[in-house]
C-alpha positions as CSV (number, residue, x, y, z in Angstrom):
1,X,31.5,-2.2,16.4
2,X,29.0,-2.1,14.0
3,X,25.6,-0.2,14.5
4,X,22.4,-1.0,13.7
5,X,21.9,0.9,10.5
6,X,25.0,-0.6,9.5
7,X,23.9,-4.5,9.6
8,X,20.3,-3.5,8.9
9,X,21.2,-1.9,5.4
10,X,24.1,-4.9,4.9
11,X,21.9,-7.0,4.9
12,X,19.4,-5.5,2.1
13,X,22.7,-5.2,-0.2
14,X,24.0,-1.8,0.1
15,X,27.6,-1.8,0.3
16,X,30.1,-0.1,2.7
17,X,30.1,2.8,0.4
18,X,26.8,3.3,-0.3
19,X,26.1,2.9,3.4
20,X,28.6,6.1,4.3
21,X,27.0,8.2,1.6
22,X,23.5,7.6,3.1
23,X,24.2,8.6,6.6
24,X,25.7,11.7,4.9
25,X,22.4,12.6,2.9
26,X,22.7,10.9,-0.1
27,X,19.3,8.7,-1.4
28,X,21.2,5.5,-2.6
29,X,18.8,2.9,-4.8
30,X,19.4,-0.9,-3.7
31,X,18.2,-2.1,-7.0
32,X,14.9,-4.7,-7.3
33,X,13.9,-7.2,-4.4
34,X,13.8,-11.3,-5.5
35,X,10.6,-11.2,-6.8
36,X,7.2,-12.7,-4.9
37,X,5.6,-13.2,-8.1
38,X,5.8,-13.0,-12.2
39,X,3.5,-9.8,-11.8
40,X,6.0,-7.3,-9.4
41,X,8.1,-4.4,-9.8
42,X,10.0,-3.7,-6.8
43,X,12.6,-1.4,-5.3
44,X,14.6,-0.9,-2.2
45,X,15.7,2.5,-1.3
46,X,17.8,4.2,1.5
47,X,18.0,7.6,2.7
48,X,18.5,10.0,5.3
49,X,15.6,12.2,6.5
50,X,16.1,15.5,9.4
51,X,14.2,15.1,12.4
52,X,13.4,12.1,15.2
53,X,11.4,8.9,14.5
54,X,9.0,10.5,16.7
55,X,8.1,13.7,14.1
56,X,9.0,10.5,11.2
57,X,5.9,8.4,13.0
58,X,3.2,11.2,13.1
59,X,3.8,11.9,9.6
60,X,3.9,8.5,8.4
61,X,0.5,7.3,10.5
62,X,-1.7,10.6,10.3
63,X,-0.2,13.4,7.8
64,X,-0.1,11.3,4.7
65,X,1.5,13.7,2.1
66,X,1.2,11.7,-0.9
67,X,-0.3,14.8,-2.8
68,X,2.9,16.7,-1.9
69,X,5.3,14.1,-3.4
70,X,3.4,12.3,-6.0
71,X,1.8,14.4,-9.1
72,X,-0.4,12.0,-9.8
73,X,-2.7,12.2,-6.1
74,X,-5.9,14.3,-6.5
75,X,-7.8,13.7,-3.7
76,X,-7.1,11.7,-0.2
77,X,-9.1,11.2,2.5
78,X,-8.5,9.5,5.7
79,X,-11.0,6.6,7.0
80,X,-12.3,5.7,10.2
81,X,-10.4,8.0,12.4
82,X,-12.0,7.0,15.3
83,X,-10.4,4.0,15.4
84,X,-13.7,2.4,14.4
85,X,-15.7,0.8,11.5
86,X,-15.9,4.1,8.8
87,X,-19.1,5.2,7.7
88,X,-20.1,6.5,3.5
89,X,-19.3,9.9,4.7
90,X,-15.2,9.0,5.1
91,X,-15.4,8.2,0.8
92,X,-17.8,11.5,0.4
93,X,-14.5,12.8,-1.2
94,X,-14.3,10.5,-4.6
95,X,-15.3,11.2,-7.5
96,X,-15.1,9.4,-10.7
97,X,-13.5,12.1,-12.6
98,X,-11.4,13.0,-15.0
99,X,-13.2,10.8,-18.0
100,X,-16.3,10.4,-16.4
101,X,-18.3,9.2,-19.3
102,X,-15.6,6.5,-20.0
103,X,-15.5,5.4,-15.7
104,X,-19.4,5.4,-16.4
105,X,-19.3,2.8,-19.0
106,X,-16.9,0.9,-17.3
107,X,-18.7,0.7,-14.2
108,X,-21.8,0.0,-16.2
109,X,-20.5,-2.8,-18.4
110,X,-18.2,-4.1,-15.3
111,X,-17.1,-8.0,-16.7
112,X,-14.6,-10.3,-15.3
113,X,-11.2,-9.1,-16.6
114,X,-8.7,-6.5,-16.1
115,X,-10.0,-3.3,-16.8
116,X,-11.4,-3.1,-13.6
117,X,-10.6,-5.4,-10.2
118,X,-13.9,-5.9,-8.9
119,X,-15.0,-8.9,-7.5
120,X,-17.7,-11.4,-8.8
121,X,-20.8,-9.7,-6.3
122,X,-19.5,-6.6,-6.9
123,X,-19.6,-7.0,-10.9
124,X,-23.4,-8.1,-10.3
125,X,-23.6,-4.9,-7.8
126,X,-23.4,-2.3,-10.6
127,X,-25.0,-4.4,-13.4
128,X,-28.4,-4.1,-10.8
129,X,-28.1,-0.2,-11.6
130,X,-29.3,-0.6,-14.8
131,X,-27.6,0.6,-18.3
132,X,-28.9,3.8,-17.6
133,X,-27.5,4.7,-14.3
134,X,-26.5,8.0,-13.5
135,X,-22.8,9.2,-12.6
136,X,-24.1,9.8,-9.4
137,X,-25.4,6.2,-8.8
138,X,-22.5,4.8,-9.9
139,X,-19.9,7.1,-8.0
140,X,-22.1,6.1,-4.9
141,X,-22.4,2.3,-5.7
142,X,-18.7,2.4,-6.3
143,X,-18.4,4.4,-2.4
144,X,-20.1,1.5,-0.8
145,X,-17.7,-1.1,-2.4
146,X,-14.9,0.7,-0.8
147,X,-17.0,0.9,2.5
148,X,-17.6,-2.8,2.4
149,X,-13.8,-3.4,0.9
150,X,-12.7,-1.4,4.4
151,X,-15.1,-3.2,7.1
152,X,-14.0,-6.6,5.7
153,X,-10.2,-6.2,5.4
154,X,-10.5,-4.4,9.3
155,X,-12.4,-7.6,10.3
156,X,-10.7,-10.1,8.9
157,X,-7.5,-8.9,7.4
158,X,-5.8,-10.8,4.2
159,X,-8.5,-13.6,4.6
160,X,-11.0,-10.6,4.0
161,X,-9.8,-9.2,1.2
162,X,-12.1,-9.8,-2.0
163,X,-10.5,-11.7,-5.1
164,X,-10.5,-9.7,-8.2
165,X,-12.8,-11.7,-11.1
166,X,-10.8,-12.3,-14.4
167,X,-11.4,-13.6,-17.8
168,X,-10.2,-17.0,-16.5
169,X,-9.4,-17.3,-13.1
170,X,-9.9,-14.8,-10.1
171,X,-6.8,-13.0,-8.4
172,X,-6.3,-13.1,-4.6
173,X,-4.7,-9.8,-3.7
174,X,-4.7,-11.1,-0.2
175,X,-2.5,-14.2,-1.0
176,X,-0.4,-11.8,-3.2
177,X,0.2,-9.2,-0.3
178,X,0.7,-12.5,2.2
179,X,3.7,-13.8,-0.3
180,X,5.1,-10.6,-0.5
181,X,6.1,-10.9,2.8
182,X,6.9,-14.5,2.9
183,X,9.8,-13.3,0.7
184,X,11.1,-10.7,2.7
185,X,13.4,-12.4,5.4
186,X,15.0,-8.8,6.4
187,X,11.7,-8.4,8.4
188,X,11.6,-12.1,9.8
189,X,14.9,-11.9,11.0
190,X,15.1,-8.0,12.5
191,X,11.3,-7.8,13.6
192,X,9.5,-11.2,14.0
193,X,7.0,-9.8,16.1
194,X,6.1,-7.3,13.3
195,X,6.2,-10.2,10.6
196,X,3.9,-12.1,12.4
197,X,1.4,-8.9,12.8
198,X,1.7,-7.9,9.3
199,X,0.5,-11.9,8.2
200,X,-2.0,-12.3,10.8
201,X,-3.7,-8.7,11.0
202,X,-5.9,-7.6,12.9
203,X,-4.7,-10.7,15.5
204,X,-1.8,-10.9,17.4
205,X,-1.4,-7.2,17.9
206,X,2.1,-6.4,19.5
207,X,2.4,-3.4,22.0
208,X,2.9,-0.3,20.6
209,X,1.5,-0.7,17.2
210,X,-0.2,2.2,15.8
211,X,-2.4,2.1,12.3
212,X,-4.2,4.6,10.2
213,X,-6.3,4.0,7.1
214,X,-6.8,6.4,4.1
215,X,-7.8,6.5,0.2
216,X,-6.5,7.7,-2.3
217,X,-7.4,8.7,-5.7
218,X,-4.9,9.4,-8.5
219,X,-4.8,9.7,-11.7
220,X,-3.6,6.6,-13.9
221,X,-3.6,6.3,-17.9
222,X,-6.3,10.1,-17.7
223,X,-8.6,7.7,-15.1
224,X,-9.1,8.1,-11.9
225,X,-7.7,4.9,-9.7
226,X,-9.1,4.6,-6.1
227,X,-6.7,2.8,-3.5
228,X,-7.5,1.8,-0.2
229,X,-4.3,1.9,2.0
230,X,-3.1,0.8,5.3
231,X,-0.3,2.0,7.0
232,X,0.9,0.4,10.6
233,X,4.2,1.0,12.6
234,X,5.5,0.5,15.8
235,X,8.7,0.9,17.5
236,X,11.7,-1.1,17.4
237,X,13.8,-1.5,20.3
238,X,15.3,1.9,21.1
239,X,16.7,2.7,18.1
240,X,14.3,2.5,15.7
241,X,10.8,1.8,14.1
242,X,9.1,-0.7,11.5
243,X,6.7,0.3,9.5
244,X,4.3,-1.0,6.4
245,X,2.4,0.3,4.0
246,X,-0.2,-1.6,2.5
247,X,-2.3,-1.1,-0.9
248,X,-5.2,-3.9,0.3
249,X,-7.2,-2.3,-2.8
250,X,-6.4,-0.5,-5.9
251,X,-9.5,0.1,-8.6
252,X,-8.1,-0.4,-11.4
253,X,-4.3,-0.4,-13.3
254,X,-2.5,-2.8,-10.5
255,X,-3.7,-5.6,-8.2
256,X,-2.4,-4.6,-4.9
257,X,0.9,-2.6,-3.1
258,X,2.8,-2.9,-0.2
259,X,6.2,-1.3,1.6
260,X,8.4,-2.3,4.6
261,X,9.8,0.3,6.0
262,X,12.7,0.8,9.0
263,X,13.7,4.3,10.6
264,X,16.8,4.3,12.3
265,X,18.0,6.5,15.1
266,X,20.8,8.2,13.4
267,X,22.7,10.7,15.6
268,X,20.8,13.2,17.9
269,X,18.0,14.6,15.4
270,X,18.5,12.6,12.1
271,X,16.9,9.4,10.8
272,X,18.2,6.7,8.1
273,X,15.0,5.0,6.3
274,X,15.6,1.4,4.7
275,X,12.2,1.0,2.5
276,X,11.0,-1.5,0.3
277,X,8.5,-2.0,-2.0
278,X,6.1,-4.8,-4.2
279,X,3.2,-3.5,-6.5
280,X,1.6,-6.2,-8.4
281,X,0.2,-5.8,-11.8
282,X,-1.1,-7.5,-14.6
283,X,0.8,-5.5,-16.9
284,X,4.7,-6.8,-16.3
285,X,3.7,-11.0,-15.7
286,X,6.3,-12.6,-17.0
287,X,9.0,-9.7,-17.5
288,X,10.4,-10.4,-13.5
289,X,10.8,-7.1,-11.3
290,X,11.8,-3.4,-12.0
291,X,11.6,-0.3,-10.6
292,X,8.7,0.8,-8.7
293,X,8.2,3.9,-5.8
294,X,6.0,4.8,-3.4
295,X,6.1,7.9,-0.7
């Protein structure tokens, strides 16, 4: 008889094979997902991780260690902790740095296109400051975006999310986020209730979910790039938990992220992870889907 890690990771194209060598410790690449879009790079990824879903769940929802795994974090803060609607204090933490003289102009001169993803109000936001803003101004005009950028996606969920003002024609990140699940029938099929949540956020909230919200800075092409992320699990029957990651904004470089993650009751203290993740950018429409991580 089959187990659950065993139909589970069939059915996202590992083979019997890859499968054995997984539970044994091995981190086995499944290769891109069919793609939501022209602008993804995706990848699905199995492994095996020491410890219980429980320890796996406190990490994942309040212990972010993105700047453990992922050179290119300098600063993360978490938002809203409380469980409430954040304050400017919870984005104290970012800074416009390195390059602040070129985040300055850009901020300054902010246009529809893709050097920046702001939104059309939000371009008009930072052309009120004036040429000769200061860094300060700007960093804080830039903190309030996020703010507002946080309250609205909370409220209102995809629908609230702000589309990015291009040369030609604005881009929804929520309706890119929204496909991106669309295409991923793994979740529809395994965890419908969690599909639904993950579409309709913040209604229809099943029992047991659990959500956290954070930033993040990192450094992209020597300039800082501020995301605004959402992670939410809860558990799955008694053998697992399902899990998402979500990018609802990203400053600058790509248009938006998100991961679907299951963790698998493996034995009496081990876990297998099936994980998969979209990032949309400008920068590959047209060239389908490659490789792309997250942690």
């Amino acid at each position: 008889m089959s187990s659950l890690i065993d139909e589970v990771l069939k059915e996202a194209g590992f083979s019997d094979a890859a499968i054995a060598e997984v539970k044994a410790g091995k981190l086995h690449y499944g290769g891109s997902l069919d793609a939501a879009s022209d602008k993804e790079l995706s990848v699905k990824l199995a492994f095996h991780v020491e410890g219980k879903i429980d320890n796996i769940k406190l990490v994942f929802l309040h212990l972010p260690a993105k700047k453990k795994y992922d050179p290119t974090v300098g600063d993360l803060g978490m938002i809203a902790t409380d469980g409430g609607d954040g304050t400017l204090e919870d984005f104290a933490g970012i800074k416009l740095s390195p390059n602040e003289v070129t985040m300055d102009k850009l901020y300054s001169n902010a246009a529809p296109g893709s050097d920046l993803n702001l939104s059309k109000d939000e371009i008009e936001t930072f052309k009120k400051l004036g040429k000769k803003a200061t860094h300060e101004e700007i960093e804080n005009c830039l903190r309030q975006v996020l703010l507002d950028r946080f309250r609205a996606y909370k409220k209102n969920g995809l629908a609230g999310i702000k589309p990015y003002a291009r040369s030609k024609k604005e881009f929804s990140a929520g309706e890119e986020l929204k496909n991106q699940i669309l295409h991923g029938p793994i979740l529809k099929k395994r965890s419908p209730t969690f599909y639904k949540y993950a579409l309709d956020y913040p209604n229809n909230k099943p029992e047991g979910a659990e959500e956290s919200f954070f930033w993040v800075n990192s450094v992209i092409d020597d300039k800082p790039t501020i995301a605004l992320i959402h992670r939410v699990g809860m558990p799955h029957s008694n053998e697992g938990y399902v899990y998402m990651e979500r990018h609802f904004y990203i400053s600058r470089s790509h248009n938006c992220l998100q991961g679907i993650g299951a963790a698998m009751t493996h034995g009496e203290e081990e876990t297998v992870v099936l994980y998969a993740t979209r990032t949309s950018t400008d920068q590959v429409s047209g060239f389908g889907s490659a490789r792309s991580e997250t942690r």
